[in-house]
C-alpha positions as CSV (number, residue, x, y, z in Angstrom):
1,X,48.9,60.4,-18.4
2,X,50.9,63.8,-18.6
3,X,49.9,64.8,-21.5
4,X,46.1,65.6,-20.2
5,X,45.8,69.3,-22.1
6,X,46.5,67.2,-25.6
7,X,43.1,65.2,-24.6
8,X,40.9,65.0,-27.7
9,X,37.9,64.6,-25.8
10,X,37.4,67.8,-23.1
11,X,34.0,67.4,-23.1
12,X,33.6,64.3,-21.4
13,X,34.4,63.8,-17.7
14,X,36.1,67.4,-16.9
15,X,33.0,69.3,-18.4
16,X,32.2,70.6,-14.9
17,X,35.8,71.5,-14.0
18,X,35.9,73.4,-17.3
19,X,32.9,75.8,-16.3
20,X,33.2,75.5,-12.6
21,X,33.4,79.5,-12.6
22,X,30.8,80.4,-15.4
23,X,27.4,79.7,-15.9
24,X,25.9,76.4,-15.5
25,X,26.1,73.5,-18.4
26,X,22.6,73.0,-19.7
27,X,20.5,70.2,-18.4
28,X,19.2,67.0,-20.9
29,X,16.8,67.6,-22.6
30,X,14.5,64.6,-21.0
31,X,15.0,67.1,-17.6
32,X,14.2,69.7,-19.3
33,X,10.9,68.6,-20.1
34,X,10.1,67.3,-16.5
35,X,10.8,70.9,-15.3
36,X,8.5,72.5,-18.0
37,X,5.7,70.0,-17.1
38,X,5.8,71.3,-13.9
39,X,6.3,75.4,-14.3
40,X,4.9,75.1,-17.5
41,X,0.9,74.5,-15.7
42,X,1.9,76.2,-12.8
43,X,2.9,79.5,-15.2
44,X,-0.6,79.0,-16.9
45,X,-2.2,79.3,-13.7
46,X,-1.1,82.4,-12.8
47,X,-1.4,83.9,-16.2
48,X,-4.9,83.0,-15.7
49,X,-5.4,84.3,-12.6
50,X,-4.4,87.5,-13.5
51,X,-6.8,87.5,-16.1
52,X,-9.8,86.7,-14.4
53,X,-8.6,88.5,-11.3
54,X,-7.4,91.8,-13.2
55,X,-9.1,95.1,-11.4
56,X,-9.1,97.2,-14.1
57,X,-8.0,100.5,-11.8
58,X,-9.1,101.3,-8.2
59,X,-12.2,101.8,-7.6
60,X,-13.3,105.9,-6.9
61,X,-14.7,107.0,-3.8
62,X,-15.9,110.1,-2.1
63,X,-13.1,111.5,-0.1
64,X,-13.5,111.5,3.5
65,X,-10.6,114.0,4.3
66,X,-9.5,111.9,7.6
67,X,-5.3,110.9,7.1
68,X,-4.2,109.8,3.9
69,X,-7.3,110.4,2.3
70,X,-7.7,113.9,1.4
71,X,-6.9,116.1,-1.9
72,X,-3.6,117.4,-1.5
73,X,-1.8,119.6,-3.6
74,X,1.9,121.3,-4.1
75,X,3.0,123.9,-2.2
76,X,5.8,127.2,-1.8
77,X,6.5,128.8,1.3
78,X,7.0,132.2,-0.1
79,X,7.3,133.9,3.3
80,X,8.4,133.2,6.7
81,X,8.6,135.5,9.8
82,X,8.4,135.4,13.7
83,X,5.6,136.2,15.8
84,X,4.9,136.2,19.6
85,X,2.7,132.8,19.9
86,X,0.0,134.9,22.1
87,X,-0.4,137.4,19.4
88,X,-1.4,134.3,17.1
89,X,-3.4,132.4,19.3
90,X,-1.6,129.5,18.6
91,X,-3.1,127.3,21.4
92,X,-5.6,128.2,24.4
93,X,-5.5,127.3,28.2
94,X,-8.5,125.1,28.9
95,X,-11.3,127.1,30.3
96,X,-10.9,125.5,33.6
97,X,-7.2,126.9,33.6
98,X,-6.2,123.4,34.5
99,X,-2.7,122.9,33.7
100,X,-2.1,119.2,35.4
101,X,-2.9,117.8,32.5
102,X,-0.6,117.0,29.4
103,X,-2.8,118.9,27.1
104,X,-3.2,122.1,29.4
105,X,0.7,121.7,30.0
106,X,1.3,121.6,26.0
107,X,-1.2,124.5,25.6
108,X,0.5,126.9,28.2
109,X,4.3,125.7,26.6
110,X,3.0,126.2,23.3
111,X,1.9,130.1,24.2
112,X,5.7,130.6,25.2
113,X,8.1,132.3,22.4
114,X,8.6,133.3,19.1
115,X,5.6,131.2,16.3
116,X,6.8,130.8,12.5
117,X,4.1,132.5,10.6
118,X,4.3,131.3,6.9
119,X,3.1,132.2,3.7
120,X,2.1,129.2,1.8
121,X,1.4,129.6,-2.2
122,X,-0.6,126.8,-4.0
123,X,1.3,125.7,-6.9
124,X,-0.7,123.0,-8.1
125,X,-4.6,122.5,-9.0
126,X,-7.7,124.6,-9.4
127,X,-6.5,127.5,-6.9
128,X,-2.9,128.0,-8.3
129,X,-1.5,131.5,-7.2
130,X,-3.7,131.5,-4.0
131,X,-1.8,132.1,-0.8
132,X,-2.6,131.1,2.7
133,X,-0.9,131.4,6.2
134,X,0.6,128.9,8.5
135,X,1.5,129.1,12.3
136,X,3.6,126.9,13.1
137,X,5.0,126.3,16.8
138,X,7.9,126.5,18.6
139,X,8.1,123.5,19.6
140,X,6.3,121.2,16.3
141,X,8.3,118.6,15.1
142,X,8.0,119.8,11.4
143,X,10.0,123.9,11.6
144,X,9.0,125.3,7.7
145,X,12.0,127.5,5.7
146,X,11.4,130.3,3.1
147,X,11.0,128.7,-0.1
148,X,10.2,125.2,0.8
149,X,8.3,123.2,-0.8
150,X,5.7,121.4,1.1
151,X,2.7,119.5,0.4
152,X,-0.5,121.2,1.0
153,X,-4.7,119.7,2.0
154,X,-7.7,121.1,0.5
155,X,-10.8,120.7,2.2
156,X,-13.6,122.4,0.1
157,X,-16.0,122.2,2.9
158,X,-14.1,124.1,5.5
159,X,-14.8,127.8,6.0
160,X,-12.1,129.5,2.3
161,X,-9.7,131.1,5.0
162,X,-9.1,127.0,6.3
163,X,-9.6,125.4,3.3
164,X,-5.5,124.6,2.9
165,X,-3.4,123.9,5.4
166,X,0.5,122.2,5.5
167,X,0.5,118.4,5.5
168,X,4.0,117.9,5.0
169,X,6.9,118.9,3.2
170,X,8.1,118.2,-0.4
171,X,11.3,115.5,-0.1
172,X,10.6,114.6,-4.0
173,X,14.8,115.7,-4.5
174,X,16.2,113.6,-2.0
175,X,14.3,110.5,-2.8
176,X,15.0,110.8,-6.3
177,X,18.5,111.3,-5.9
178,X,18.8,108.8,-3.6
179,X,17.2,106.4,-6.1
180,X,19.6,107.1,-8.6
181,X,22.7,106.3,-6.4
182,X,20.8,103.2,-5.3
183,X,20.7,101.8,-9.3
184,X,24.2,103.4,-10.1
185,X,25.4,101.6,-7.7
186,X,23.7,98.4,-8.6
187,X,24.5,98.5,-12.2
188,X,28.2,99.9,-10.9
189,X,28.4,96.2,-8.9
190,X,26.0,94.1,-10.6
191,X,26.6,95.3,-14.4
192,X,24.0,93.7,-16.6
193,X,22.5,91.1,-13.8
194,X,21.9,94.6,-11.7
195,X,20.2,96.3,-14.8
196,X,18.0,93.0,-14.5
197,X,17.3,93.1,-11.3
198,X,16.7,97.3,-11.4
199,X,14.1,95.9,-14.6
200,X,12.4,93.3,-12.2
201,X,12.0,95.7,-9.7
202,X,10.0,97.9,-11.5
203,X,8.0,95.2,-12.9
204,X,7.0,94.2,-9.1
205,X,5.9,97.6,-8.5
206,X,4.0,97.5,-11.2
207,X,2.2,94.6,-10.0
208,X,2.2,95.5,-7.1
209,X,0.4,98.5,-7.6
210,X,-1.6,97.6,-10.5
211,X,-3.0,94.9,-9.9
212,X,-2.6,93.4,-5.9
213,X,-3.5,96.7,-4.6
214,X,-6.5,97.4,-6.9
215,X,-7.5,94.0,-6.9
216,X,-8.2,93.8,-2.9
217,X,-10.0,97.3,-3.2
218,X,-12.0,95.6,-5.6
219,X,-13.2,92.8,-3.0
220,X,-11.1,90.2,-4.8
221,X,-10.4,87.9,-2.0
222,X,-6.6,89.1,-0.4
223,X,-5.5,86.1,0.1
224,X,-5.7,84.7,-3.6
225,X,-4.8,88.1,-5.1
226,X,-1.5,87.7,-2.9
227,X,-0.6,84.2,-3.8
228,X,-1.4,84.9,-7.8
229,X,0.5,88.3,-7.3
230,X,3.7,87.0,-5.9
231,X,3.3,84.4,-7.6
232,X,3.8,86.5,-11.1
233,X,6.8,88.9,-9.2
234,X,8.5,85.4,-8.4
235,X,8.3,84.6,-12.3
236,X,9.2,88.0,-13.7
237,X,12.0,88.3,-10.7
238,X,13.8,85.1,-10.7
239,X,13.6,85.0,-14.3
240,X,14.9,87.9,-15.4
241,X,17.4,88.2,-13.0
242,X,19.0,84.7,-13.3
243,X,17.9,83.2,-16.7
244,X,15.3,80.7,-18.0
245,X,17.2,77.7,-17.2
246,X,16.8,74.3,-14.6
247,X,19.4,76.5,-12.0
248,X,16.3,79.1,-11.7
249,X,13.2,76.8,-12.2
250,X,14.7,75.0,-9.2
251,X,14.8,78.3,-7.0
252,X,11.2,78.7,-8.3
253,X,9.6,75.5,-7.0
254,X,11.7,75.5,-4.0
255,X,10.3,79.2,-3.3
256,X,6.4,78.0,-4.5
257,X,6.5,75.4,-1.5
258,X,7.7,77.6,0.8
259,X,4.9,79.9,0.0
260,X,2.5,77.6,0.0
261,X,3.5,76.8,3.3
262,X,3.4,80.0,4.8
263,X,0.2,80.3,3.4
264,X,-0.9,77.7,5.1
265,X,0.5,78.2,8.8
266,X,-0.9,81.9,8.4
267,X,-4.2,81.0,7.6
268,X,-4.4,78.7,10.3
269,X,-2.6,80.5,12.7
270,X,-4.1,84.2,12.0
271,X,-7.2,82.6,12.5
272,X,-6.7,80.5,15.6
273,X,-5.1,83.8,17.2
274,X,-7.7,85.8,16.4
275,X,-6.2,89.0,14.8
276,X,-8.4,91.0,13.0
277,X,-6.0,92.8,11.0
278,X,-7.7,96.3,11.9
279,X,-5.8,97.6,14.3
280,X,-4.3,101.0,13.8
281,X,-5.8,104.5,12.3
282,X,-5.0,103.6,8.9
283,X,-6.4,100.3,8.8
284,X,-9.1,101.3,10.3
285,X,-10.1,104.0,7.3
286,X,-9.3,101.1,5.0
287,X,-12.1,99.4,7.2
288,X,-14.2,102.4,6.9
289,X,-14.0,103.5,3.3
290,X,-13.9,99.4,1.8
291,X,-15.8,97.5,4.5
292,X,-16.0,94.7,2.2
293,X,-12.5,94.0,2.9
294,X,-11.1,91.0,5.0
295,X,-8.9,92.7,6.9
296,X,-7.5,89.3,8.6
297,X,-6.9,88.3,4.8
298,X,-5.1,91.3,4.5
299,X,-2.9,90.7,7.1
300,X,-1.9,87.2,5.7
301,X,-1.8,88.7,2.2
302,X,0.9,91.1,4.1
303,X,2.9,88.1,5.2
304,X,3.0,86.3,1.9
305,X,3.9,89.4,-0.1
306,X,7.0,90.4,2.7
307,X,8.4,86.8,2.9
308,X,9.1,87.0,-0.6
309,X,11.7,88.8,-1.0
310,X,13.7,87.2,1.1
311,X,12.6,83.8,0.2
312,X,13.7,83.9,-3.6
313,X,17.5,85.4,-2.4
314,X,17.4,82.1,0.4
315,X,16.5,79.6,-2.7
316,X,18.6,81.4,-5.8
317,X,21.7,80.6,-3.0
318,X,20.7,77.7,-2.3
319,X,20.2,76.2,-5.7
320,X,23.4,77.9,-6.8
321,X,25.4,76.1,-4.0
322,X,24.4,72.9,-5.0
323,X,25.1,73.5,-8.8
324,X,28.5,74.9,-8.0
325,X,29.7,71.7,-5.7
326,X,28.3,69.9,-8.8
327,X,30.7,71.7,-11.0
328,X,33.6,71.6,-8.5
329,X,33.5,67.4,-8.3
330,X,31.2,65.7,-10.6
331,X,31.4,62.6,-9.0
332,X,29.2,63.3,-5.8
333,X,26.1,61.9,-5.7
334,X,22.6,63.9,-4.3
335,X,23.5,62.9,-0.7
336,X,27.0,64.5,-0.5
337,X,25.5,67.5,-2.7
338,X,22.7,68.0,-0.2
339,X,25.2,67.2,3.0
340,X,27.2,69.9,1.5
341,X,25.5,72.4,0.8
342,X,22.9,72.5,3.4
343,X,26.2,73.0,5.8
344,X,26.2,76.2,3.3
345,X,22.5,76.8,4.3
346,X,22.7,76.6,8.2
347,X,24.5,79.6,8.2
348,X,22.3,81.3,5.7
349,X,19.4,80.6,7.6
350,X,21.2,81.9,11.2
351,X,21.4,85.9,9.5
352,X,18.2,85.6,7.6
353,X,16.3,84.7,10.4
354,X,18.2,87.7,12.6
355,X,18.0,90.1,10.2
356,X,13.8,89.1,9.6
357,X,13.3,89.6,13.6
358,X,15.5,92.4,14.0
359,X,13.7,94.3,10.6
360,X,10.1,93.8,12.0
361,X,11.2,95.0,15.7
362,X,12.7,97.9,14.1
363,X,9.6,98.8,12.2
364,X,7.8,98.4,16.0
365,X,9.9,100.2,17.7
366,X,7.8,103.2,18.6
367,X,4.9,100.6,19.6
368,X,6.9,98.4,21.9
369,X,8.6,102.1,23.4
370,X,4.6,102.7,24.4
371,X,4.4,99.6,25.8
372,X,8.1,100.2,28.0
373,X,6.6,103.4,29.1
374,X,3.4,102.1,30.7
375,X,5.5,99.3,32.3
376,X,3.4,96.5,30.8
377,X,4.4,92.9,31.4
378,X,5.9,90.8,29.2
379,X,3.6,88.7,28.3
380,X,1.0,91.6,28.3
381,X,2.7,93.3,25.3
382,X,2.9,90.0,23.4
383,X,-0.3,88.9,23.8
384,X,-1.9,92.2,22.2
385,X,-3.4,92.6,19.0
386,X,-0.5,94.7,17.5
387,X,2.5,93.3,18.8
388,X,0.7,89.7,18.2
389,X,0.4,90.4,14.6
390,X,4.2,91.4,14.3
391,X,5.1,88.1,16.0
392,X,3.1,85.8,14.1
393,X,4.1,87.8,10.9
394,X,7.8,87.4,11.8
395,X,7.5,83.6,13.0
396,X,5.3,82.6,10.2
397,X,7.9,83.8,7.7
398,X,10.7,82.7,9.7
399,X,9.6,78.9,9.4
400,X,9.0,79.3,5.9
401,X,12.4,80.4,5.1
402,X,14.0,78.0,7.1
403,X,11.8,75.3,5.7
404,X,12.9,77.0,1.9
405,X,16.4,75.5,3.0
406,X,16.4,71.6,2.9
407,X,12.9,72.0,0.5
408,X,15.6,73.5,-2.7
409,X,18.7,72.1,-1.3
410,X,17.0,68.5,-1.9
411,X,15.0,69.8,-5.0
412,X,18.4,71.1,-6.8
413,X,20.7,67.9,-5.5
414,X,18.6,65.7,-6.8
415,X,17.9,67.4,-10.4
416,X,21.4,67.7,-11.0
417,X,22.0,64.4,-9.9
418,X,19.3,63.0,-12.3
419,X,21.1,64.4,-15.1
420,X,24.5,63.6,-14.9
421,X,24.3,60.1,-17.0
422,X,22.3,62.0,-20.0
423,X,25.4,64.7,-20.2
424,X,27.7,62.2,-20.9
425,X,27.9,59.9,-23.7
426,X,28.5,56.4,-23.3
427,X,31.6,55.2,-22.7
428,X,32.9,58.8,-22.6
429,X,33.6,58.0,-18.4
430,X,35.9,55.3,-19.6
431,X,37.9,56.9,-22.8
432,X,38.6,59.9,-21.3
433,X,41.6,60.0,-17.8
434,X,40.4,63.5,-17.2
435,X,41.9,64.9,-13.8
436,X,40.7,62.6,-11.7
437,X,42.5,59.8,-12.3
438,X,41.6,56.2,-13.0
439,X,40.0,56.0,-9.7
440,X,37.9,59.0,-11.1
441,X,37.2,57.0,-14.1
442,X,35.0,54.7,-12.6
443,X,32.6,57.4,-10.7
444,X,29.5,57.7,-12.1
């Protein structure tokens, strides 16, 4: 019974203890086939979808110059000096010289000190080499330095001396560069999975930006578009990333369900709330320009896409947990492997749900600050249109991660469950001591 390393047959009993620390052993092959008659259609589907969804490019419209939509072009400020603000004009006292007001207040402020006045050279387009001036306040939020680069509008109807004016400033280097650490450092840490992951990244941008967002412009309905759009990021992502094998397929279905579920919720809910999904300046253009867009579709097609992410990093765990206990004792069945490892996804589900909440109140920070400053109630601010949106976008994908939890956990116990008999020969249990002992032996 000593002499267990001299065992002729390893690959019986202690195959899981063998390759408790590498990848998983491969499933039957009769499991492999259940799995494939289930992703296999599902796969199809979307591949279909795509087809007959496909936008072919968004569609071209006349620009109405109001936010993001006007023609913009590269900029150099090639000159920069300091004026007196009164000399430039660069705001007027109301007529009524009535400074109680915050705008006569700002105008009589913005008249005091020293004005930037730049000297802005096109560097892009039709007018290349054509300069323009700038004023630029004391007191703006945006100062402009010699050589900057900015970003510059054109408006080809305004009066040649105010056809360009500064938008913004150029941040192309820093964004770039921080880029690059961000996938150094990921293939640094992740080696090849993180060059597979930095790969399925760009391949949901692409469809992101190929076909979701052209596809909606296009008057496909959003909330279709979503489902068949993250539908092909979950694919590309989960596969790439982790392998075509029954370890992934599980995270996929687990993560289908959920979505389907928060499909579900949000079309009821979104509905039953009434939230129109128009409810800022640059929805409202999108209203405007498109009006053949369901903006409360696009709202739900929001919450689909967003939960995503985090759903497929809730179900890859999950599903990896539950092949790793496998691995560590062969002998449990799919009720201690689904007692165990949903222990394992309690806590996962405590921080994902945190960090969801505290993500969404971050991005709404400046709203609910608007609503602290003009003292609303509680239930004032939660009740309105935008903060309502946030709340059933956040709650919404809340329930479906922590449904994704038992959902996979179950899914992956009991397909690696199901194929523990047709791993192991017959009689291989009762030839072979392995580590466990005789009282192992007899553990199916």
């Amino acid at each position: 019974m000593t002499s267990s390393p001299q065992n002729p047959e390893p690959h019986g009993h202690d195959h899981g203890h063998v390759h408790s620390h590498g990848p998983a052993a491969p499933v039957s092959q009769h499991l492999r086939k259940v799995i494939a008659a289930v992703l296999i259609p599902f796969a199809t589907a979307v591949l279909v979808g795509l087809a007959v969804l496909w936008p072919g490019g968004t569609p071209g419209h006349e620009r109405s110059g109001v936010g993001f939509d006007r023609q913009t072009e590269q900029g150099k400020v090639v000159s920069l000096e300091r004026v007196d603000c009164k000399d430039v004009n660069a705001a007027q006292v109301p007529p009524t010289g009535d400074t109680s007001t915050p705008e006569g207040r700002e105008a009589v402020e913005s008249q005091r000190g020293d004005c930037g006045r730049a000297t802005v050279e096109v560097v892009t387009g039709q007018d290349k080499g054509r300069t323009f001036v700038e004023i630029v306040q004391p007191d703006a939020p945006r100062q402009l330095k010699q050589g900057q680069g900015v970003t510059v509008a054109y408006a080809p109807d305004a009066p040649r001396d105010l056809q360009y004016s500064v938008t913004d400033v150029d941040r192309d280097f820093p964004i770039a560069l921080l880029a690059g650490i961000f996938a150094l450092v990921v293939v640094a840490v992740g080696r090849m999975r993180g060059v597979m992951a930095l790969i399925a990244l760009a391949a949901s941008f692409a469809v992101l930006t190929m076909f979701i967002l052209p596809a909606i412009l296009q008057g496909s309905n959003p909330l279709v578009v979503a489902i068949v759009g993250a539908s092909a990021i979950m694919l590309i992502a989960l596969y790439l990333c982790h392998g075509v094998n029954a370890r992934t397929s599980v995270a996929v279905l687990g993560t289908l369900i959920s979505l389907l579920l928060i499909g579900l919720l949000g079309s009821l809910f979104i509905g039953w709330a009434s939230l129109s999904g128009n409810t800022d300046d640059n929805t409202g253009l999108i209203k405007g320009l498109y009006p053949e867009i369901d903006m409360s579709g696009l709202l739900l097609a929001g919450v689909i896409i967003g939960s995503l992410g985090v759903l497929d990093d809730v179900t890859v765990t999950q599903t990896s947990a539950v092949w790793e206990l496998h691995q560590a004792d062969p002998s449990m069945g799919p009720r201690a492997l689904y007692r165990s490892a949903i222990r394992i996804g309690r806590d996962h589900i405590a921080s994902v749900v945190n960090t969801l909440v505290l993500a969404y109140a971050g991005a709404a920070l400046p709203l609910l600050l608007l609503f602290s400053i003009a003292q609303s109630s509680v239930g004032t601010v939660a009740t309105s249109e935008l903060v309502a949106e946030e709340i059933v976008r956040t709650l919404i994908g809340s329930i479906g991660l922590v449904a994704s939890v038992p959902v996979t956990t179950a899914l992956a116990a009991l397909v690696v469950s199901a194929d523990r008999p047709q791993e192991r020969p017959a009689g291989t249990a009762a030839a072979a001591p392995g580590r466990g002992g005789r009282g192992r032996r007899r553990k199916r």
